[in-house]
mmCIF file of the C-alpha atoms, coordinates in Angstrom:
data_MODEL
# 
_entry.id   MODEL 
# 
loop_
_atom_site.group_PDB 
_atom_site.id 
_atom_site.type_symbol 
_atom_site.label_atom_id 
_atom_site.label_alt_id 
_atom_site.label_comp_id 
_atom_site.label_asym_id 
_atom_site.label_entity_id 
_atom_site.label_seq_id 
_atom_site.pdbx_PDB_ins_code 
_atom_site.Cartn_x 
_atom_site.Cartn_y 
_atom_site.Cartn_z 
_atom_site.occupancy 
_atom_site.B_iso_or_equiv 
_atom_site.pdbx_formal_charge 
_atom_site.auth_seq_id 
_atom_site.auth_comp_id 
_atom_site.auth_asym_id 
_atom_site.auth_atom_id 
_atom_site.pdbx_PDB_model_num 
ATOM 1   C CA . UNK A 1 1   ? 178.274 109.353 126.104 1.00 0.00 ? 1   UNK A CA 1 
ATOM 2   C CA . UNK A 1 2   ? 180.669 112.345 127.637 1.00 0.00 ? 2   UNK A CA 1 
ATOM 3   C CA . UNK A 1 3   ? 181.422 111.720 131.302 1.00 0.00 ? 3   UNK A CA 1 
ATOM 4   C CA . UNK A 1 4   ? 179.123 113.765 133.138 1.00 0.00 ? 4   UNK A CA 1 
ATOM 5   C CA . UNK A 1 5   ? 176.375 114.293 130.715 1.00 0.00 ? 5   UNK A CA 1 
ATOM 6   C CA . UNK A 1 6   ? 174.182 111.914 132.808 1.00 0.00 ? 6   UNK A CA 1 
ATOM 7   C CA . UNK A 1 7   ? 173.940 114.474 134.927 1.00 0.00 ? 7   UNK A CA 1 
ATOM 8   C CA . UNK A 1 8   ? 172.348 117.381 132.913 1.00 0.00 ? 8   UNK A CA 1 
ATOM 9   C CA . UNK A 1 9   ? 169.627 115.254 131.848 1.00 0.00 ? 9   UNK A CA 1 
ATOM 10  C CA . UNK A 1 10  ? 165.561 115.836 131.453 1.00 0.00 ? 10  UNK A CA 1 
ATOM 11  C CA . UNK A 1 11  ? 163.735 115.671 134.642 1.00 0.00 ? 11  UNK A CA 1 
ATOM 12  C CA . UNK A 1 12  ? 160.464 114.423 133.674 1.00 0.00 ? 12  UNK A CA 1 
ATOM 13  C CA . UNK A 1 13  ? 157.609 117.423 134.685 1.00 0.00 ? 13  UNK A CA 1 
ATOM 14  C CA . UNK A 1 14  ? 155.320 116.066 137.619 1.00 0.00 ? 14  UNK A CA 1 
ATOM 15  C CA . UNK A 1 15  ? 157.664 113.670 138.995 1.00 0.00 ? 15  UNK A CA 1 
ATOM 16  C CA . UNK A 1 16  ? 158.913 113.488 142.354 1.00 0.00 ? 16  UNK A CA 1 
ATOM 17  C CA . UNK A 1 17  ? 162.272 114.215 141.278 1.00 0.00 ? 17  UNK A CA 1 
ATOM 18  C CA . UNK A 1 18  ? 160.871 117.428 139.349 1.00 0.00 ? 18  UNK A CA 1 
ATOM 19  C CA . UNK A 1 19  ? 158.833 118.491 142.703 1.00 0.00 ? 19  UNK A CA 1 
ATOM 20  C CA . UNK A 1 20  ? 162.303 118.043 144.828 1.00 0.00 ? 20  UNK A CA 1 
ATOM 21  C CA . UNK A 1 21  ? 164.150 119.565 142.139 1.00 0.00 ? 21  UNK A CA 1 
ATOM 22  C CA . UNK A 1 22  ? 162.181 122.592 141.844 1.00 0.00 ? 22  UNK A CA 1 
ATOM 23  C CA . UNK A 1 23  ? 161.795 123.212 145.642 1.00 0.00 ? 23  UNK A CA 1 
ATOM 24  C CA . UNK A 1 24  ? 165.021 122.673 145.906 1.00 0.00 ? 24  UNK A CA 1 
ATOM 25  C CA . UNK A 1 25  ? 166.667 125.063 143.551 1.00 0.00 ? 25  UNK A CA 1 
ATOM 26  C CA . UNK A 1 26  ? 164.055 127.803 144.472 1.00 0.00 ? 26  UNK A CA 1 
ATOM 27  C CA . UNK A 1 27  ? 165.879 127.365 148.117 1.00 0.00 ? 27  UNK A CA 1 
ATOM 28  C CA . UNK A 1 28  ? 162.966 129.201 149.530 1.00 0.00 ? 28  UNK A CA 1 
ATOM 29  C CA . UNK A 1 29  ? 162.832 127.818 153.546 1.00 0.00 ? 29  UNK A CA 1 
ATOM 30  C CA . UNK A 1 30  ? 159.024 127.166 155.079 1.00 0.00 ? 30  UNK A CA 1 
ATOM 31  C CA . UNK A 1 31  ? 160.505 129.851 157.856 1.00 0.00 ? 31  UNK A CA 1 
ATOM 32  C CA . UNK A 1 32  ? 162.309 132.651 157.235 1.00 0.00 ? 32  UNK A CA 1 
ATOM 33  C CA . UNK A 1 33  ? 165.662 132.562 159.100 1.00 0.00 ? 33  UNK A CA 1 
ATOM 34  C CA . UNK A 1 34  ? 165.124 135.097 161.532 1.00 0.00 ? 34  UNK A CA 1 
ATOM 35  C CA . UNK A 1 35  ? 161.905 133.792 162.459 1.00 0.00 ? 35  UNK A CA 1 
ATOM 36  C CA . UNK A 1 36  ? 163.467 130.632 163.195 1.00 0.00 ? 36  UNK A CA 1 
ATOM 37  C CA . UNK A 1 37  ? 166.467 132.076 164.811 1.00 0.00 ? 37  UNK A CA 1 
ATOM 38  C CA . UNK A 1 38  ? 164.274 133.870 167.007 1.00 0.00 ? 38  UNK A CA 1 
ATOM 39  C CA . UNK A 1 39  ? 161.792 130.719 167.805 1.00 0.00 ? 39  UNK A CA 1 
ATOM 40  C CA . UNK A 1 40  ? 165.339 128.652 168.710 1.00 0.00 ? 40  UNK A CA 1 
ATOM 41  C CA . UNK A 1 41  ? 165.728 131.979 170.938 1.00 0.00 ? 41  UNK A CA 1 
ATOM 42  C CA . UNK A 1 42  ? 162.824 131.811 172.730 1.00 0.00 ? 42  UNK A CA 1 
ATOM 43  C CA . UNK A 1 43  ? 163.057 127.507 173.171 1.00 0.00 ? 43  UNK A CA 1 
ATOM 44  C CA . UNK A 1 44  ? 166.347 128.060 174.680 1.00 0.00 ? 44  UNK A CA 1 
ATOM 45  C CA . UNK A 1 45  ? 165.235 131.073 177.044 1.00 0.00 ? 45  UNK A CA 1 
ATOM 46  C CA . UNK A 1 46  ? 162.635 128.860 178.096 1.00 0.00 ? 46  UNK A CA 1 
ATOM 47  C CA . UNK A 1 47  ? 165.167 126.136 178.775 1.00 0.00 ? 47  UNK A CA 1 
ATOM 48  C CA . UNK A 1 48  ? 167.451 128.266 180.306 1.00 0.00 ? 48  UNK A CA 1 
ATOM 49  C CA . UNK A 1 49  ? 164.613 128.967 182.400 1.00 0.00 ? 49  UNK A CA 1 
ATOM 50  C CA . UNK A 1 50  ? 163.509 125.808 183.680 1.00 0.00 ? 50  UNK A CA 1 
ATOM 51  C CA . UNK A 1 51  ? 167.148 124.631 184.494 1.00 0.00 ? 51  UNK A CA 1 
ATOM 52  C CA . UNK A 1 52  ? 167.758 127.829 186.701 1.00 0.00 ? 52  UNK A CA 1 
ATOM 53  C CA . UNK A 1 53  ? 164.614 127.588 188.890 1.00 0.00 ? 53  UNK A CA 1 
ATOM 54  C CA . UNK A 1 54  ? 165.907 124.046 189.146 1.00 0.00 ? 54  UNK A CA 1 
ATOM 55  C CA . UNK A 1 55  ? 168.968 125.203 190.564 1.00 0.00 ? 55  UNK A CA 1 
ATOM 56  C CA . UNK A 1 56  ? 167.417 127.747 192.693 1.00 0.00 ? 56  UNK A CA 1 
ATOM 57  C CA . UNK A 1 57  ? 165.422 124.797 194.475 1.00 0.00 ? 57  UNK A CA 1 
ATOM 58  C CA . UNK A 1 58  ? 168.444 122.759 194.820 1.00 0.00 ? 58  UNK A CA 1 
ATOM 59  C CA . UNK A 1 59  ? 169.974 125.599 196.280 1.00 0.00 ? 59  UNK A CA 1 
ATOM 60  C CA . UNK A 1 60  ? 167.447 126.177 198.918 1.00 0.00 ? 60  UNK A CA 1 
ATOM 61  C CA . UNK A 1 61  ? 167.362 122.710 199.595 1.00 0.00 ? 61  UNK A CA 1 
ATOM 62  C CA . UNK A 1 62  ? 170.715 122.444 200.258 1.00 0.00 ? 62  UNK A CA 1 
ATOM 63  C CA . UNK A 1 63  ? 170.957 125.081 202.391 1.00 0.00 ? 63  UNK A CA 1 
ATOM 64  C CA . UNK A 1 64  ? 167.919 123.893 204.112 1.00 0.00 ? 64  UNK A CA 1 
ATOM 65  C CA . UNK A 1 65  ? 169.319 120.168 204.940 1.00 0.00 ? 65  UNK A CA 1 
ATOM 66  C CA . UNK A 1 66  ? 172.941 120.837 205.182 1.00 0.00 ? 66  UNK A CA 1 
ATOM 67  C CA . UNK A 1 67  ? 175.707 119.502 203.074 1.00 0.00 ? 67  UNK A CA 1 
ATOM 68  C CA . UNK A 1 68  ? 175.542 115.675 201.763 1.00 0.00 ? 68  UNK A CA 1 
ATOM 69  C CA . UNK A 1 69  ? 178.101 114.111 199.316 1.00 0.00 ? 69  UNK A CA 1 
ATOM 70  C CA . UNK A 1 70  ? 175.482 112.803 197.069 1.00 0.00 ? 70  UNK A CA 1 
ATOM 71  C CA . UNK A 1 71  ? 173.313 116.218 197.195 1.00 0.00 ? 71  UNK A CA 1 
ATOM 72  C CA . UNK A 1 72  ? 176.885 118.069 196.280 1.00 0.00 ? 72  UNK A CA 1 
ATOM 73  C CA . UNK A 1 73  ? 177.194 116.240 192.982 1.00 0.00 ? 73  UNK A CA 1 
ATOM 74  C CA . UNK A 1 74  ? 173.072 116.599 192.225 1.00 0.00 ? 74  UNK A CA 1 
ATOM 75  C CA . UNK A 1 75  ? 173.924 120.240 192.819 1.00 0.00 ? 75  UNK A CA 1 
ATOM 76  C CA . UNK A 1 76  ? 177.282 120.713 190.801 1.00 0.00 ? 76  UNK A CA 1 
ATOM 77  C CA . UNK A 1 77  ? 175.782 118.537 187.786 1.00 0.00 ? 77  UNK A CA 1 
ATOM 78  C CA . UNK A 1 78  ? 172.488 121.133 187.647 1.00 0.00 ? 78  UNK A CA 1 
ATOM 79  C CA . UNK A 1 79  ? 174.789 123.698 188.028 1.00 0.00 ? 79  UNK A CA 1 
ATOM 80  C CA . UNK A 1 80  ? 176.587 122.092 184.807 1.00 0.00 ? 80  UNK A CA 1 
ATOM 81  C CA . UNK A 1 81  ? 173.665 121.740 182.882 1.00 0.00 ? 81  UNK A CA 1 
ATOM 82  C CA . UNK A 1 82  ? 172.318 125.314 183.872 1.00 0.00 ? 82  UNK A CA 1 
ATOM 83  C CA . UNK A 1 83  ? 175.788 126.941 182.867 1.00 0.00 ? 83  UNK A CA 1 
ATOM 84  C CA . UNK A 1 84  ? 175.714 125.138 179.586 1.00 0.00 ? 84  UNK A CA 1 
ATOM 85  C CA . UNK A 1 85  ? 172.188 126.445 178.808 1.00 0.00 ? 85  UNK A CA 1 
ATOM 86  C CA . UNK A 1 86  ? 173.175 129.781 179.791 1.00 0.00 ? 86  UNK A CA 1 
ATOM 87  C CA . UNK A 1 87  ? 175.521 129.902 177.526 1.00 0.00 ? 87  UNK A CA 1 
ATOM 88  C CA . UNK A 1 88  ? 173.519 128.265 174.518 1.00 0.00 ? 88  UNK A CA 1 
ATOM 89  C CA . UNK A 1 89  ? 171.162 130.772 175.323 1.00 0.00 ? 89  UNK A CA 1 
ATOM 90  C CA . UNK A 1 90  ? 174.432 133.121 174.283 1.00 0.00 ? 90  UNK A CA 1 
ATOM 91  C CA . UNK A 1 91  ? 174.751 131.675 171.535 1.00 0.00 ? 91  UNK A CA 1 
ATOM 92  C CA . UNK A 1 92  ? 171.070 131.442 170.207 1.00 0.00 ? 92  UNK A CA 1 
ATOM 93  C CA . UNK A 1 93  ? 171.143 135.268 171.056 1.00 0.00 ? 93  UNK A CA 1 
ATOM 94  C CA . UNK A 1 94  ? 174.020 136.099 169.007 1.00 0.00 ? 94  UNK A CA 1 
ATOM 95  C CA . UNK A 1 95  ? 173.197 134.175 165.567 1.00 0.00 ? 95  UNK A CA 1 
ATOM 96  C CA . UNK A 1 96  ? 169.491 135.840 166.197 1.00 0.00 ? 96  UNK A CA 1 
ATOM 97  C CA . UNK A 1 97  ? 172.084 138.795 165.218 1.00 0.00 ? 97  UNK A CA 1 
ATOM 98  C CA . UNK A 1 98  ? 173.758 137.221 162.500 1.00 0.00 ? 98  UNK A CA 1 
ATOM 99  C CA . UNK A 1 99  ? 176.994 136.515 164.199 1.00 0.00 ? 99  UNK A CA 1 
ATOM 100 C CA . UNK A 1 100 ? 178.824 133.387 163.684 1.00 0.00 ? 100 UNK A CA 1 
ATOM 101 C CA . UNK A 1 101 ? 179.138 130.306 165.922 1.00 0.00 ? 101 UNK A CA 1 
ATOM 102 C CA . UNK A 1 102 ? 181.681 130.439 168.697 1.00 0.00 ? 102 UNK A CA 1 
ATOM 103 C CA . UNK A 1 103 ? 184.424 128.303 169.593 1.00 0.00 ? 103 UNK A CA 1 
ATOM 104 C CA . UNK A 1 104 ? 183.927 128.028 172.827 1.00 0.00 ? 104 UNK A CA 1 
ATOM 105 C CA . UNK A 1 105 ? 182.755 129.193 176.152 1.00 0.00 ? 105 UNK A CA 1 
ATOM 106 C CA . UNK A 1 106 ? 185.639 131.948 176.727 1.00 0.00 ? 106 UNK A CA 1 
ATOM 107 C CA . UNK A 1 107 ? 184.812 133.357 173.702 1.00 0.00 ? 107 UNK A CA 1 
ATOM 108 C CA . UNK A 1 108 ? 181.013 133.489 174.376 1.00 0.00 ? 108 UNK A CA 1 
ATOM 109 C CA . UNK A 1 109 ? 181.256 134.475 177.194 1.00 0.00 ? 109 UNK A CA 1 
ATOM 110 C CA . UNK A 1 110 ? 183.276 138.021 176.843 1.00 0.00 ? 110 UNK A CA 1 
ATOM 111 C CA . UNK A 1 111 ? 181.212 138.818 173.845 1.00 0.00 ? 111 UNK A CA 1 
ATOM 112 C CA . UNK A 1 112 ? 178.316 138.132 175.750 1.00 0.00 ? 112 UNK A CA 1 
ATOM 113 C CA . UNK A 1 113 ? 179.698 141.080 178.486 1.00 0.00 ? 113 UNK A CA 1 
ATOM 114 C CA . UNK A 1 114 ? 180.847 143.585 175.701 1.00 0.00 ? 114 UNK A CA 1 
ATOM 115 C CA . UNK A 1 115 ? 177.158 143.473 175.186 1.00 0.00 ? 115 UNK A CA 1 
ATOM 116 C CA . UNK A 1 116 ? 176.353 144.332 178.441 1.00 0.00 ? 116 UNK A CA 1 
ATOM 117 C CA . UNK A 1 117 ? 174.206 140.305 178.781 1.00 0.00 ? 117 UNK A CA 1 
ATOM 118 C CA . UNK A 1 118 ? 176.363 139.998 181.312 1.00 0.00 ? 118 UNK A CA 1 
ATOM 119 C CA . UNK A 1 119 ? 177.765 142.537 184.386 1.00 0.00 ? 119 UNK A CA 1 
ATOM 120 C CA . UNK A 1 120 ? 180.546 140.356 185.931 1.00 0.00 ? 120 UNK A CA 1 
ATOM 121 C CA . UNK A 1 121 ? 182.829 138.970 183.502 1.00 0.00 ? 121 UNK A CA 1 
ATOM 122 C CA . UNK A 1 122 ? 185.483 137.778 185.520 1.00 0.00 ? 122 UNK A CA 1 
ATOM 123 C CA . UNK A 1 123 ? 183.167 135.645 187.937 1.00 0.00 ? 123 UNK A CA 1 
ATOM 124 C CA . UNK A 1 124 ? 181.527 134.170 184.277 1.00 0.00 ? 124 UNK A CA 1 
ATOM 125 C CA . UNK A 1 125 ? 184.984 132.958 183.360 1.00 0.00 ? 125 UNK A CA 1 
ATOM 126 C CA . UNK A 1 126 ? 185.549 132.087 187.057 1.00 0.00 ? 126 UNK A CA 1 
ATOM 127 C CA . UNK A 1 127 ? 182.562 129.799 186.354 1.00 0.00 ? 127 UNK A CA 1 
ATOM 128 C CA . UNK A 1 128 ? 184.819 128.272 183.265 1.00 0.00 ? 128 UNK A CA 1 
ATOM 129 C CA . UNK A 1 129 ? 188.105 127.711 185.051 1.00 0.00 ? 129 UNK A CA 1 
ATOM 130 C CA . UNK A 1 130 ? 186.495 126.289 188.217 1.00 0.00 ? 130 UNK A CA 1 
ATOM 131 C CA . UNK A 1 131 ? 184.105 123.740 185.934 1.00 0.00 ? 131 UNK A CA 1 
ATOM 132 C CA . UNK A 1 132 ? 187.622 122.421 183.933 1.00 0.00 ? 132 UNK A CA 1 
ATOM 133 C CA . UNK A 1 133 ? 189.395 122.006 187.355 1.00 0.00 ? 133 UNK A CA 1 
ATOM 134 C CA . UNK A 1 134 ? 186.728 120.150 188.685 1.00 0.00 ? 134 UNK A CA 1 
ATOM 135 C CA . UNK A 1 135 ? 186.820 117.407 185.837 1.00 0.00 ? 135 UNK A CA 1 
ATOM 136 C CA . UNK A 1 136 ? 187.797 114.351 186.147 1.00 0.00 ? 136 UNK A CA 1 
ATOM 137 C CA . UNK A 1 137 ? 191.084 114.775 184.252 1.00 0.00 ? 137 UNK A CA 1 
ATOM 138 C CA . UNK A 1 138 ? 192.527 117.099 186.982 1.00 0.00 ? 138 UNK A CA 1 
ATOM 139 C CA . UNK A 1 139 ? 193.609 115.859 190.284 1.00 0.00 ? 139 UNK A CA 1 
ATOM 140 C CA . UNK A 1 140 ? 192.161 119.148 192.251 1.00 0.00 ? 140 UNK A CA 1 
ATOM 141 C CA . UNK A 1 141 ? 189.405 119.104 194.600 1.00 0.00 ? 141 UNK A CA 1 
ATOM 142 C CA . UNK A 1 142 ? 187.290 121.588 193.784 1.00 0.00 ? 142 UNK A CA 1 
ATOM 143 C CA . UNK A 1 143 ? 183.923 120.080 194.777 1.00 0.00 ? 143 UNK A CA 1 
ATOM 144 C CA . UNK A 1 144 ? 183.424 122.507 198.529 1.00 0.00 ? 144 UNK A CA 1 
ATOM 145 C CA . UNK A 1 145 ? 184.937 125.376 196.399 1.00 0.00 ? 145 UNK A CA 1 
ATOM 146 C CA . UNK A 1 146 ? 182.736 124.786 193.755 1.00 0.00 ? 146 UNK A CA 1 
ATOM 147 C CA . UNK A 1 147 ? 179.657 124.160 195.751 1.00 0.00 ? 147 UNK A CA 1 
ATOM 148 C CA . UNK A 1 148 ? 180.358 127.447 198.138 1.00 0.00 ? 148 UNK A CA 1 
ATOM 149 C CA . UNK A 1 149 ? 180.352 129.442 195.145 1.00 0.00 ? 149 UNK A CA 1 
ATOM 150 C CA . UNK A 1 150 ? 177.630 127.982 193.126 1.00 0.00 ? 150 UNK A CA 1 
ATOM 151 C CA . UNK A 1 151 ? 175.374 128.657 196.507 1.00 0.00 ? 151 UNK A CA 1 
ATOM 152 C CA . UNK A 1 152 ? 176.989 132.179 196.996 1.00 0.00 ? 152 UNK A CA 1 
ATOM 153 C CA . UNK A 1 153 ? 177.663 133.776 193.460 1.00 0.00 ? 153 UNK A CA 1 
ATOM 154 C CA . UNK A 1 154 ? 177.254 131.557 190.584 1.00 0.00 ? 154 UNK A CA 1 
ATOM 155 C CA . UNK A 1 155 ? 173.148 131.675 190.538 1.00 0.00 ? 155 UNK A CA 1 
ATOM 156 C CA . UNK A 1 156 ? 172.996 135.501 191.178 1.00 0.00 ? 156 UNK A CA 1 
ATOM 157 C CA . UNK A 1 157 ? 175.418 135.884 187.715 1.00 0.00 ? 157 UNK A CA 1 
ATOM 158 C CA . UNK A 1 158 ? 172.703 133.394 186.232 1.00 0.00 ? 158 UNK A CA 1 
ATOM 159 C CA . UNK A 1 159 ? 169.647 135.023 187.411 1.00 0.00 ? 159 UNK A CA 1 
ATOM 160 C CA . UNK A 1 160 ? 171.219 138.420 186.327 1.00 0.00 ? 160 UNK A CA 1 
ATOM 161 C CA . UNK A 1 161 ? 171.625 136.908 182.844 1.00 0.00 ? 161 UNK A CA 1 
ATOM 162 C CA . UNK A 1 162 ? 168.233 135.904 182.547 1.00 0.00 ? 162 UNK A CA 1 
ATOM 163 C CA . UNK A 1 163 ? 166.937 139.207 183.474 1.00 0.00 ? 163 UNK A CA 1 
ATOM 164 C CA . UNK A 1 164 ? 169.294 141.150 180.835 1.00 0.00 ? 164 UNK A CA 1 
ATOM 165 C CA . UNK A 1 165 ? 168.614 138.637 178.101 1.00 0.00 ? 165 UNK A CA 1 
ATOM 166 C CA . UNK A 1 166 ? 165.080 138.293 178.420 1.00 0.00 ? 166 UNK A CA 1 
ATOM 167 C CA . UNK A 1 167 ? 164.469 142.250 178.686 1.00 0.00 ? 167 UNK A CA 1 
ATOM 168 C CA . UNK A 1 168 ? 166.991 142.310 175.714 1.00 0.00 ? 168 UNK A CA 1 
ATOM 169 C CA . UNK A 1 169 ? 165.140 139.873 173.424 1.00 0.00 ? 169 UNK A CA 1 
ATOM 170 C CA . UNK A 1 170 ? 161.409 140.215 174.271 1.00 0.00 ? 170 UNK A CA 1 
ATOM 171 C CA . UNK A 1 171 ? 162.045 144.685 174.596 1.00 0.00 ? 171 UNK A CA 1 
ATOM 172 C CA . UNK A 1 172 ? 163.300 143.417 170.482 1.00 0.00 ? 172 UNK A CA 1 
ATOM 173 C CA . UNK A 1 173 ? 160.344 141.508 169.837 1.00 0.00 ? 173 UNK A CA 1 
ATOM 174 C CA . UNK A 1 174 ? 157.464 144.318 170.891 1.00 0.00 ? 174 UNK A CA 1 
# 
């Protein structure tokens, strides 16, 4: 027997293998990829969501009890975890258009203000810099910066997102 010809051989009709092989060569997907592209859209807007009103209570809690250690590093790691949504959200938005993935959060992030998602791109990548300066690996302490601006300017540039991106995708949707 020729190497390889084990390969081309019968599949029996109405086996299993015949069922997976047939689905499987059709390569027709349950969901059309748009559909899901726009269903991972929405699950990440709603996310997004949840994580920001989050941080908005946070805020107002902090600024409501004063500043604690501990309640500085609840706040910065929401803050974390809101920023990376935000810009998953970015991302979900931008294969709903058929872009490709992205790199990283630079790169996400300017695209995401050539398309007018976001109005301040300096204080997005501000948000970049000031989040690797305030890991571990660096010596800086950036934890009142970070805090100050988190309270002052980071949520606005978050809440504005969520405005332009949800008028965006659900003005595409109707």
């Amino acid at each position: 027997m020729p190497v390889g010809s084990h390969l081309s051989r019968t599949i029996p009709k109405g086996s299993k293998a015949a069922l997976y092989d047939s689905y499987s060569s059709n390569k027709k997907n349950l969901y059309p990829p748009m559909k899901q592209s726009v269903n991972m859209l929405e699950r990440s807007l709603k996310t997004f969501q949840s994580a920001l009103s989050e941080l908005k209570a946070l805020v107002k809690e902090f600024d409501e009890q004063g500043q604690d250690e501990k309640y500085e590093q609840k706040l910065i790691r929401t803050f974390e975890v809101t920023h990376e949504l935000a810009l998953a959200t970015m991302g979900e938005f931008f294969k709903n258009q058929g872009r490709p993935p992205y790199s990283g959060p630079r790169d996400i992030t300017v695209d995401a203000f050539h398309e007018e998602l976001i109005d301040d791109g300096e204080g997005w990548l501000d948000m970049i810099i000031i989040r690797i300066k305030s890991s571990p690996i660096y010596h800086e302490d950036t934890t009142k910066t970070l805090v100050e601006k988190i309270r002052t300017q980071y949520v606005g540039l978050l809440e504005n997102f969520f405005k332009k991106i949800s008028d965006r995708h659900y003005g595409n949707i109707v």
